[in-house]
DRENPA-3360 file (N, C-alpha, C; in nm, 2 decimals, always signed):
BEGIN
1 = XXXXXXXX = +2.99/-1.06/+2.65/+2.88/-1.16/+2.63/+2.89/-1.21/+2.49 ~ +2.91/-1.34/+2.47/+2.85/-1.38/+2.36/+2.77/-1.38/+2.28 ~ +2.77/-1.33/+2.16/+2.66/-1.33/+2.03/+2.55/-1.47/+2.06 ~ +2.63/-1.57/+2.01/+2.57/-1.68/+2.03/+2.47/-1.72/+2.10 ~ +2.49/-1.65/+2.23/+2.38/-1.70/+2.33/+2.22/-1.59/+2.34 ~ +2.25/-1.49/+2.27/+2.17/-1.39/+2.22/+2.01/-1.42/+2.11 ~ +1.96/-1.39/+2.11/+1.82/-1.44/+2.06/+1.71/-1.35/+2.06 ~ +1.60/-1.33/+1.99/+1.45/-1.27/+2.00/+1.41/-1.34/+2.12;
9 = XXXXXXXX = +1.35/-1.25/+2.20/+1.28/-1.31/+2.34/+1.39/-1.33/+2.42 ~ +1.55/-1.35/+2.43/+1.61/-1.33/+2.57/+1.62/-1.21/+2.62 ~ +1.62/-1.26/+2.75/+1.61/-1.14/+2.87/+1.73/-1.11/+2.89 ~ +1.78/-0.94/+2.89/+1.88/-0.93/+2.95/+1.84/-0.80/+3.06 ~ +1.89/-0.84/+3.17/+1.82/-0.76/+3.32/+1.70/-0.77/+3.29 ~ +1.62/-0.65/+3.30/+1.45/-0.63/+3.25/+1.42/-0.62/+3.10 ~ +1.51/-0.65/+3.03/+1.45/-0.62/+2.90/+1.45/-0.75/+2.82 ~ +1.33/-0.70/+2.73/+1.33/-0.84/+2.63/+1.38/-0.84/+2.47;
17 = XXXXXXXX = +1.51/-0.89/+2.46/+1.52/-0.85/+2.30/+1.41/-0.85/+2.21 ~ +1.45/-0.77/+2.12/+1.31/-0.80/+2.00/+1.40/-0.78/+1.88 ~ +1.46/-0.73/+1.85/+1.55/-0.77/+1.76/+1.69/-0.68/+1.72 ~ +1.79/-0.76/+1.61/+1.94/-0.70/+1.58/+1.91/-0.61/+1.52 ~ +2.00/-0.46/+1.60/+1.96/-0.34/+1.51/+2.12/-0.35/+1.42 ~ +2.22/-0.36/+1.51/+2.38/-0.36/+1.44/+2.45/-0.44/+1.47 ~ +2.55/-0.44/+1.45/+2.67/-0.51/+1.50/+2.80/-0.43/+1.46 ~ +2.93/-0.39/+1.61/+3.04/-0.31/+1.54/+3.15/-0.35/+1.62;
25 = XXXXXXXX = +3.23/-0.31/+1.62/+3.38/-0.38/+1.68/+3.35/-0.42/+1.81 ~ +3.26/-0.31/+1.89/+3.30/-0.36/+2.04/+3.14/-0.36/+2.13 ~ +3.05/-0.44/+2.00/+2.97/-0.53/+2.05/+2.85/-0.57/+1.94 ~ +2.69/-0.53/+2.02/+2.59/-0.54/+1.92/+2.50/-0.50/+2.00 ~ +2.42/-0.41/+1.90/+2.28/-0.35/+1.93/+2.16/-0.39/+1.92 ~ +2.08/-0.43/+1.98/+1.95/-0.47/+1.96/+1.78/-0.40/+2.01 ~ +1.70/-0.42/+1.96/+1.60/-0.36/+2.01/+1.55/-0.42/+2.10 ~ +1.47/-0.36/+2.20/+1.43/-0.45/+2.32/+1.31/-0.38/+2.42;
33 = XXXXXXXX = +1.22/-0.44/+2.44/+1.14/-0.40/+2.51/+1.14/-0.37/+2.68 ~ +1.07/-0.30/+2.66/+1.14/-0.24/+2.85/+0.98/-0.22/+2.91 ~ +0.93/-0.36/+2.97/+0.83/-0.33/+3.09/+0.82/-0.24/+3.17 ~ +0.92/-0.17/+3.24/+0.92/-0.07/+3.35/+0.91/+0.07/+3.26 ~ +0.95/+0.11/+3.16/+0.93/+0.21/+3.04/+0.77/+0.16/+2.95 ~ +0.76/+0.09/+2.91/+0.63/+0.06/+2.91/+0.64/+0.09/+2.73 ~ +0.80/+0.09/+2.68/+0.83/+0.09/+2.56/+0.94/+0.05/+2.45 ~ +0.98/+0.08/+2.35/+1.12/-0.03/+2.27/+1.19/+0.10/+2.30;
41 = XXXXXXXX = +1.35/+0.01/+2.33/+1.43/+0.10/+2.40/+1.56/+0.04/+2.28 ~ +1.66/+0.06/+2.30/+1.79/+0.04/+2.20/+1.88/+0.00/+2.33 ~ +1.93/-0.13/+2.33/+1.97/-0.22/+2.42/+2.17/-0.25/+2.39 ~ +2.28/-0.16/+2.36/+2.38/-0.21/+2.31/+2.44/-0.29/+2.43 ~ +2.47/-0.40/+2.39/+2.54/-0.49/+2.46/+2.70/-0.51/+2.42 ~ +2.80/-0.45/+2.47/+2.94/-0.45/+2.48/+3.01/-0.53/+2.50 ~ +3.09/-0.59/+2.41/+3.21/-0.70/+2.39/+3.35/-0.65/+2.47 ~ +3.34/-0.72/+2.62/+3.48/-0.68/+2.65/+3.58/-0.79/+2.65;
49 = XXXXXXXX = +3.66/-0.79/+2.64/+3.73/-0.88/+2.66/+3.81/-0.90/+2.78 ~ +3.86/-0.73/+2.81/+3.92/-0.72/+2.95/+3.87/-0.68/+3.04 ~ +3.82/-0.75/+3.16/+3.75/-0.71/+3.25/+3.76/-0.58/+3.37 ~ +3.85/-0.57/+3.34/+3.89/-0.41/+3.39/+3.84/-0.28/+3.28 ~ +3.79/-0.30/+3.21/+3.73/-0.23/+3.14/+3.61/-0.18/+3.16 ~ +3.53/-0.31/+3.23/+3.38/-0.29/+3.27/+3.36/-0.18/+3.31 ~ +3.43/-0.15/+3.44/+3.38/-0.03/+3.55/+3.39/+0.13/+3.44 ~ +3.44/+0.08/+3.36/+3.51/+0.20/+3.26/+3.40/+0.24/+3.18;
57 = XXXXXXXX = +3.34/+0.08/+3.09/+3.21/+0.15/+3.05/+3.12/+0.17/+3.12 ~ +3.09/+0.16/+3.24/+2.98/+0.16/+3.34/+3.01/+0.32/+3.35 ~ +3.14/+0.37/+3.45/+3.08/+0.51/+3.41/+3.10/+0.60/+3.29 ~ +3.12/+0.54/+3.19/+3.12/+0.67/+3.09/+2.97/+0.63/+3.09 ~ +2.91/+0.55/+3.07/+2.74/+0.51/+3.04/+2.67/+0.60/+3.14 ~ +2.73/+0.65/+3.29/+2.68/+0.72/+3.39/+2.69/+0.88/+3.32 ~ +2.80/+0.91/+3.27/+2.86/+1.03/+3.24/+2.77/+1.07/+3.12 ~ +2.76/+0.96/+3.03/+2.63/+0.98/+2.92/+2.53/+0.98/+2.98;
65 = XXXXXXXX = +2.43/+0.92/+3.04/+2.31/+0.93/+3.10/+2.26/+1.10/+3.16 ~ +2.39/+1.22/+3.21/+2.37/+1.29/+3.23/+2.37/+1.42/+3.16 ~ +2.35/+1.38/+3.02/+2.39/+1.51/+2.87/+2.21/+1.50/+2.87 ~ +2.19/+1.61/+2.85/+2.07/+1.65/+2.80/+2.07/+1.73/+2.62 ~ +2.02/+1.66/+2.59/+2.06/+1.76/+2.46/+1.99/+1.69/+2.32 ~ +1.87/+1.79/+2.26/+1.80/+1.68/+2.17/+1.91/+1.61/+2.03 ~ +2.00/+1.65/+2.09/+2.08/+1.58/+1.93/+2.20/+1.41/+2.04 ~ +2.14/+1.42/+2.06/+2.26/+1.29/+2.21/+2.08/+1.21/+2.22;
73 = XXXXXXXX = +2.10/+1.10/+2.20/+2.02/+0.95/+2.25/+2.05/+0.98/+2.40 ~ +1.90/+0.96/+2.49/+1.92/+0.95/+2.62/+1.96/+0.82/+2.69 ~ +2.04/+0.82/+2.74/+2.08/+0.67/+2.88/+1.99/+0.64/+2.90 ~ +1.94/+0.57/+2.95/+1.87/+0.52/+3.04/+1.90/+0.49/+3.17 ~ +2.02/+0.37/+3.11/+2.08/+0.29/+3.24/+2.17/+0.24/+3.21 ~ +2.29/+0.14/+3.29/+2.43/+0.12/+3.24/+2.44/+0.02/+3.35 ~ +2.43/-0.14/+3.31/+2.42/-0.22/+3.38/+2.52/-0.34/+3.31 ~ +2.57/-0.42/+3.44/+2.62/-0.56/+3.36/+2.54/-0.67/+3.42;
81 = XXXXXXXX = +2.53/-0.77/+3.25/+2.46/-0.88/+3.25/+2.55/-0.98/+3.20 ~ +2.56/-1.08/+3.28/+2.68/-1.17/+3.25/+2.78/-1.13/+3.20 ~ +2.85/-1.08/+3.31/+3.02/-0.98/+3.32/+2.99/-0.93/+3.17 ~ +2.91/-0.83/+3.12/+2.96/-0.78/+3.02/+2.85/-0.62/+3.06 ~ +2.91/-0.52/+3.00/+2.85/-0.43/+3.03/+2.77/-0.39/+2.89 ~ +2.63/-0.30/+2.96/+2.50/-0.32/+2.86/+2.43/-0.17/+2.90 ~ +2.46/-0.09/+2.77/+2.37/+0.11/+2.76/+2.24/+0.05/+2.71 ~ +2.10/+0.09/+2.81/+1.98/+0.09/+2.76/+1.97/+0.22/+2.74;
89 = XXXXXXXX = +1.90/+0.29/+2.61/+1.96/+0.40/+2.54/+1.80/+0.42/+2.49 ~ +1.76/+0.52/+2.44/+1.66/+0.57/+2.36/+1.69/+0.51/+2.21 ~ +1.56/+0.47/+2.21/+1.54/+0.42/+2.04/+1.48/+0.51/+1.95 ~ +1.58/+0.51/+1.84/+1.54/+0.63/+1.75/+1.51/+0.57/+1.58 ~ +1.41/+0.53/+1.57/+1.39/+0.45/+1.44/+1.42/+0.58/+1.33 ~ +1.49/+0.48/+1.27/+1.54/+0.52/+1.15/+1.64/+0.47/+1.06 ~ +1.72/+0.50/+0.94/+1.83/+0.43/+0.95/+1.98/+0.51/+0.99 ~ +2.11/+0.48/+0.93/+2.23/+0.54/+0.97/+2.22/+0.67/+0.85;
97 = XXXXXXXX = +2.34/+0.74/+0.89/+2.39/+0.85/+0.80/+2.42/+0.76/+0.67 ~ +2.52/+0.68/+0.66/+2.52/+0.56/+0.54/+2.45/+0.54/+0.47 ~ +2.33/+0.46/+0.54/+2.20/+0.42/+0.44/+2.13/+0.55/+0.40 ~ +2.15/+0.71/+0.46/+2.12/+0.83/+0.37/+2.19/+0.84/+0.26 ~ +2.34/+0.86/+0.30/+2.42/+0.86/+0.17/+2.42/+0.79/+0.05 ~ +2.41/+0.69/+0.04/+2.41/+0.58/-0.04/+2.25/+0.57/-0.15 ~ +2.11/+0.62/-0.03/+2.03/+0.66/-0.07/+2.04/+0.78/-0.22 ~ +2.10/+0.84/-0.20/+2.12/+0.99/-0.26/+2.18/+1.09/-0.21;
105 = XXXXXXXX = +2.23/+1.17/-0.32/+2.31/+1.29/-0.24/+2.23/+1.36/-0.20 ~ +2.28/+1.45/-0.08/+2.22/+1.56/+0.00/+2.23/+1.66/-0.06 ~ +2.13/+1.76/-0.01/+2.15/+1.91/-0.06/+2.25/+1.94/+0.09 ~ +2.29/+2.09/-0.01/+2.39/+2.18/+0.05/+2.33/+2.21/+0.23 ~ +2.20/+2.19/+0.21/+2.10/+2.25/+0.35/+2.11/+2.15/+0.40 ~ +2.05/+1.98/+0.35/+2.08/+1.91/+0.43/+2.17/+1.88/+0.53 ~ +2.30/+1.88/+0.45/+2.43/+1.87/+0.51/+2.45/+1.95/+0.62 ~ +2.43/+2.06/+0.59/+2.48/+2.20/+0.70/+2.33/+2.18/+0.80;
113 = XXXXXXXX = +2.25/+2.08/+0.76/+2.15/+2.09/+0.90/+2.20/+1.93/+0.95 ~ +2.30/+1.85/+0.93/+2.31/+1.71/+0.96/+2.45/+1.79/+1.07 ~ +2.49/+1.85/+1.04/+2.64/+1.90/+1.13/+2.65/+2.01/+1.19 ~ +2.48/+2.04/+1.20/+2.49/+2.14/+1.26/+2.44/+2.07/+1.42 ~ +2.36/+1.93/+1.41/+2.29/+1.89/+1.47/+2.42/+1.77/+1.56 ~ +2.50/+1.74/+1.50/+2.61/+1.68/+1.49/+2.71/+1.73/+1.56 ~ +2.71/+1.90/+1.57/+2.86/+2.01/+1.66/+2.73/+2.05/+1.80 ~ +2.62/+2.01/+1.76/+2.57/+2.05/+1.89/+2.57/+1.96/+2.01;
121 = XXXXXXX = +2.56/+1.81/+1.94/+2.55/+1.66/+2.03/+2.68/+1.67/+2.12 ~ +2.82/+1.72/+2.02/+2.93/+1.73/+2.05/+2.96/+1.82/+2.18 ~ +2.96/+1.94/+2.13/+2.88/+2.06/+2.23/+2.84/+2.00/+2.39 ~ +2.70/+1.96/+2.33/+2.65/+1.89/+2.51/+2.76/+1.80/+2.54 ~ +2.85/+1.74/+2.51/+2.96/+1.59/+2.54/+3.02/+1.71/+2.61 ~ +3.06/+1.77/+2.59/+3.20/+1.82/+2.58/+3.15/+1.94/+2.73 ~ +3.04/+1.99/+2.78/+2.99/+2.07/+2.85/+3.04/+2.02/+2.98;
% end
């Protein structure tokens, strides 16, 4: 899907953008409101280029949807909206690990509680 055509207030399936959370090699994230959730959800929309790739994120987006684990964002759903495939995901305000670092250094506890939270998300993937 094209950036371009992307906007505050477009619809993509049932959701309504509300705004750009990122942008990374293989698409862009946005916030978006979800009528049927009845709340802001985290909306990444994926840049494919090769169409055979779709079905590919569709089910890893299936395969994620099924980890339970408080350190893993939950799926929602894994849908394509004009041939491009789209994870409605749990929105977790805050910022990145980056914008902590940059912020200030960690303590020794922080860190060992950021990777500890970090080998467990892994953990549920890997189950």
């Amino acid at each position: 899907m094209s950036d371009d055509v992307l906007g505050i207030g477009t619809r993509v399936g049932d959701y309504e953008l509300i705004e750009p959370l990122g942008r990374g090699a293989t698409g862009m994230v946005w916030t978006a409101w979800s009528p049927a959730r009845g709340q802001v959800v985290a909306l990444k929309l994926l840049r494919i280029i090769d169409p055979s790739l779709v079905d590919r994120a569709l089910r890893e987006g299936r395969v994620q949807a099924r980890l339970r684990s408080d350190h893993v964002v939950a799926l929602y759903e894994a849908f394509v909206h004009r041939r491009s495939p789209v994870l409605a995901m749990e929105y977790v305000a805050g910022g990145t690990l980056l914008d902590m670092l940059q912020e200030r250094r960690l303590s020794f506890l922080e860190v060992d509680e950021l990777a500890h939270g970090l080998f467990e998300g892994l953990a549920a993937a890997h189950e």
